[in-house]
C-alpha positions as CSV (number, residue, x, y, z in Angstrom):
1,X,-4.9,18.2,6.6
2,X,-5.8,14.5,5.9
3,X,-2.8,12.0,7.3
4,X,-1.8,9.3,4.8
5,X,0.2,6.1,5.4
6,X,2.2,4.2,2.5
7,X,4.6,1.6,2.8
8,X,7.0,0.3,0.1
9,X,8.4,4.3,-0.6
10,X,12.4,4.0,-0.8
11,X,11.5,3.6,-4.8
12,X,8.8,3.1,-7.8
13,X,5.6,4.3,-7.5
14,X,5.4,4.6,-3.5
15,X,8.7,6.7,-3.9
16,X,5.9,9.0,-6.0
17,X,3.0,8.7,-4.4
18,X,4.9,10.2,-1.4
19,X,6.1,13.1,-3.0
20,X,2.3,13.7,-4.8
21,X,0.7,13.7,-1.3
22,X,3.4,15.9,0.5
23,X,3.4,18.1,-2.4
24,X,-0.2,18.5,-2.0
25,X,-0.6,19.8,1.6
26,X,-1.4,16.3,3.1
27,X,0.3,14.9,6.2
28,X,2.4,11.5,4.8
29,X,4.1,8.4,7.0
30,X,6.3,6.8,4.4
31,X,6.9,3.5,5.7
32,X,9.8,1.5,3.8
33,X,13.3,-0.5,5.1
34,X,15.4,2.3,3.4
35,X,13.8,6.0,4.4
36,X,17.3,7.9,2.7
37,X,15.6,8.5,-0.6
38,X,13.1,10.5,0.7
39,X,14.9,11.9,3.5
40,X,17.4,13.6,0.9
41,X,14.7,15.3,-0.5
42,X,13.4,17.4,3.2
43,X,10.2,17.8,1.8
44,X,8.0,18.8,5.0
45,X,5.3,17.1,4.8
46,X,7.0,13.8,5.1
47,X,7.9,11.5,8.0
48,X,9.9,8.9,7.6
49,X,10.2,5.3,9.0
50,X,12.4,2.6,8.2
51,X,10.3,-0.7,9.3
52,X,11.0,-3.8,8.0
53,X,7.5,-5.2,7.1
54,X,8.5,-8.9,7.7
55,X,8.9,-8.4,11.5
56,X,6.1,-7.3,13.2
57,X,8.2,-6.0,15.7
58,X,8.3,-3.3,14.3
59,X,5.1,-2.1,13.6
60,X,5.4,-0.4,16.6
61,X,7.1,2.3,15.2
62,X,4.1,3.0,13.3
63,X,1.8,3.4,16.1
64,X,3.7,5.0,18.3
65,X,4.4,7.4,15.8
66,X,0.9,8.0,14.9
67,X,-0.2,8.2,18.3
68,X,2.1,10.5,19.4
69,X,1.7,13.2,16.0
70,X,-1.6,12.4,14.5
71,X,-4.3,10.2,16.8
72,X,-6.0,9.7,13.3
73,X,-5.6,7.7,9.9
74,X,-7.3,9.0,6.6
75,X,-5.4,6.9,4.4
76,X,-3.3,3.9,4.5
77,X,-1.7,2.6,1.3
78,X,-0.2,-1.0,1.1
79,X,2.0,-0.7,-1.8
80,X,5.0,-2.5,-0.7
81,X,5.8,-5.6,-2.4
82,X,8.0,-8.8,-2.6
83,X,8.4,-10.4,-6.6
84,X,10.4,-13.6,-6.6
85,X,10.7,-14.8,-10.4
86,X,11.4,-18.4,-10.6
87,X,10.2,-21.8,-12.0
88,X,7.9,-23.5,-9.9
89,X,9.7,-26.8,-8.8
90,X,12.9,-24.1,-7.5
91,X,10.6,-22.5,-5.3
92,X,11.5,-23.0,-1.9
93,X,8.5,-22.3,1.0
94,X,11.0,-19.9,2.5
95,X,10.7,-18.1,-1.1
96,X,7.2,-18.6,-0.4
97,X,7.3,-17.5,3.5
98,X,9.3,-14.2,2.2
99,X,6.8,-13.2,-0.8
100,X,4.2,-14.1,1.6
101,X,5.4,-12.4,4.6
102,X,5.4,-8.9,2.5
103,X,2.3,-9.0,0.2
104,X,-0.1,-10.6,2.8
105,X,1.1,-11.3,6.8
106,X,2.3,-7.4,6.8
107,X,-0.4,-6.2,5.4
108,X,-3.0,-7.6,7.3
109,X,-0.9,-7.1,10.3
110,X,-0.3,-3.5,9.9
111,X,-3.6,-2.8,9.2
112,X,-4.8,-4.3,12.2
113,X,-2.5,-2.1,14.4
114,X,-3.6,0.9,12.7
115,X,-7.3,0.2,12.9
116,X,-7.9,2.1,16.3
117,X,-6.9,5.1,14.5
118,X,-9.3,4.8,11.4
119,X,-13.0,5.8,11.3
120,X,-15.9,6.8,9.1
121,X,-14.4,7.7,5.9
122,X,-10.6,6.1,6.3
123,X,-9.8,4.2,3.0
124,X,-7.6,1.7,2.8
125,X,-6.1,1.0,-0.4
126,X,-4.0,-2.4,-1.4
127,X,-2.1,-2.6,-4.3
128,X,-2.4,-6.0,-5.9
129,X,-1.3,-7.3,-9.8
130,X,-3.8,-8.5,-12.1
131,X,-2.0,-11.9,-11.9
132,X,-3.7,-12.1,-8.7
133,X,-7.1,-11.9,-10.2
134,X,-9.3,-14.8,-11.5
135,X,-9.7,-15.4,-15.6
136,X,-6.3,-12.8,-15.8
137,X,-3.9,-14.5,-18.0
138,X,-0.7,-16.1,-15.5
139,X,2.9,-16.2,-16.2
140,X,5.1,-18.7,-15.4
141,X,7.9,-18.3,-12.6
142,X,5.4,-16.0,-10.7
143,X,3.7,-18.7,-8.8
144,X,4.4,-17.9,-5.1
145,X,3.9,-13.6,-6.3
146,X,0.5,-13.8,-8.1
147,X,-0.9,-16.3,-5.4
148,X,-0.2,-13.8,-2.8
149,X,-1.4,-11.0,-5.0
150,X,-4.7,-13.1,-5.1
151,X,-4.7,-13.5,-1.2
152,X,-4.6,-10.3,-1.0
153,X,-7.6,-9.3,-2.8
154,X,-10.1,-11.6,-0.9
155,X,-8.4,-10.3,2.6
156,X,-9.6,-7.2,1.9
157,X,-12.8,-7.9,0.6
158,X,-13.7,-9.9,4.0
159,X,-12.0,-6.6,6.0
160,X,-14.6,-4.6,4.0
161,X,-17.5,-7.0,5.3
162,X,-16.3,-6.6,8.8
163,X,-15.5,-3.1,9.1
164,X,-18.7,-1.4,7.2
165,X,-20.3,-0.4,10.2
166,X,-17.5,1.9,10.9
167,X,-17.5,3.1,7.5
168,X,-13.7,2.1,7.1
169,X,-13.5,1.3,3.3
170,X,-11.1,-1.3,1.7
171,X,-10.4,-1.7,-1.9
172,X,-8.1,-3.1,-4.2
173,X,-6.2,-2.0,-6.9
174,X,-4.9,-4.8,-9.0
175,X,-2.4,-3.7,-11.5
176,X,-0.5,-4.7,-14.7
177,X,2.6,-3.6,-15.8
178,X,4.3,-0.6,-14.2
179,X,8.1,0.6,-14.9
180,X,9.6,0.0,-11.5
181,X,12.7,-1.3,-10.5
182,X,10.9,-4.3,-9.3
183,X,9.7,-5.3,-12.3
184,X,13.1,-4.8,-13.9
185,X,14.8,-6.5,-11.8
186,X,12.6,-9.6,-12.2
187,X,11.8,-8.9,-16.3
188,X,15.1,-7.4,-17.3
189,X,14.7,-6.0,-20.6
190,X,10.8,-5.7,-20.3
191,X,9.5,-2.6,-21.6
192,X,6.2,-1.4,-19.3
193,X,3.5,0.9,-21.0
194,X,2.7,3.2,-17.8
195,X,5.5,4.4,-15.9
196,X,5.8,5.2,-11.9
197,X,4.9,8.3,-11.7
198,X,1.5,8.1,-14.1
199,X,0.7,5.2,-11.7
200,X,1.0,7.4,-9.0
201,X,-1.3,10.0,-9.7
202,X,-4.4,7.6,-10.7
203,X,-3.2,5.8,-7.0
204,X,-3.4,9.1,-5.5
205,X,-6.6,10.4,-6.4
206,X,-8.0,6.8,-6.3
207,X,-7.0,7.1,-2.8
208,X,-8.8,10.6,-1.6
209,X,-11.9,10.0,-3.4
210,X,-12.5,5.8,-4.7
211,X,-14.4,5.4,-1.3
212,X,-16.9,6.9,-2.1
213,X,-17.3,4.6,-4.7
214,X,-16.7,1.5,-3.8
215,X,-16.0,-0.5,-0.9
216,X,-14.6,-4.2,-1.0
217,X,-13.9,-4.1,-4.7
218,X,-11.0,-4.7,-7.1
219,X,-10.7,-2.3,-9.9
220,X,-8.0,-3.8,-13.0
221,X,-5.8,-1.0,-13.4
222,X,-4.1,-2.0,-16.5
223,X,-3.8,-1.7,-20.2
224,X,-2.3,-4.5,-21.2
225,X,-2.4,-8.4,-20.8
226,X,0.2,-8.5,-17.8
């Protein structure tokens, strides 16, 4: 059975892409501050942590876990993320630290903890936004969220350069608009065209088999401007 980590899974599509793996016969670490969700649901295949992604701290939790029950990473999956929606000039570098400290510090962070327990053929997938990509069309009140989309997506194409002699893939997938209760709760009232649980199953398989495909790329997973 092939061991999968994904953080950001108390809701939206990380909340599914648990589920999709467990449900599947694979071994899943679902990373998020608020584990209850999937805890009510005792599916078997599922740990749970709660780890708050902002303090490093407690990224421990992760490796010891692994250590101790799997020695070995197939998958990880950064999918956890932090949307602040406001003008520019009311952005305060705290809101910046905050979206920052989610969509790019933990990220690279927790990867490099895990990395003694990946090897030839782990992928590591990052979920990014289209607003992170050059030429996408921006929005306003999303500068401090699409900049760290867009830091994102040239950290892991430098990981990709340094870790291809082990094999250890790393590619982006930069979405547009998915029906979460992030995006609601930044767009109220905004209407997405895919939903979280369609996300979820191009995520998963992306996951098991887009390395063998690609490596240091960012595929624009969206259908829509956005």
């Amino acid at each position: 059975m092939k061991n999968i980590i994904i953080t950001g899974t108390s809701r939206g599509i990380g909340f599914e892409l648990a589920q999709l793996f467990a449900k599947n016969n694979y071994n899943v670490l679902a990373i998020s501050r608020n584990a209850e969700p999937l805890k009510k649901l005792n599916l078997k295949n599922i740990s749970t942590l709660s780890v708050d992604l902002s303090d490093e701290h407690d990224f421990k939790k992760v490796t010891d876990f692994v250590s101790k029950n799997w020695k070995k990473v197939d998958v990880l999956i950064h999918n956890a993320g932090k949307l602040i929606n406001k003008p520019f000039e009311k952005l305060s570098s705290k809101d910046f630290f905050d979206v920052y400290s989610i969509n790019v510090f933990a990220v690279a962070q927790l990867t490099s903890v895990l990395i003694p327990f990946l090897s030839k053929g782990s992928h590591v997938v990052i979920i990014s936004s289209i607003g992170g990509v050059q030429g996408s069309m921006k929005f306003s009140g999303l500068a401090a969220y699409s900049s760290s989309k867009g830091a994102v997506i040239t950290l892991s194409e430098l990981l990709a350069e340094e870790y291809k002699e082990q094999q250890i893939s790393f590619n982006v997938l930069a979405l547009g608009a998915v029906q979460t209760e992030m995006l609601q709760e930044a767009f109220p009232g905004y209407k997405a065209p895919i939903s979280a649980e369609e996300m979820a199953n191009y995520i998963y398989n992306f996951a098991l088999t887009g390395n063998k495909y690609y490596n240091g790329k960012i595929l624009e997973v969206s259908s829509t401007t956005p």
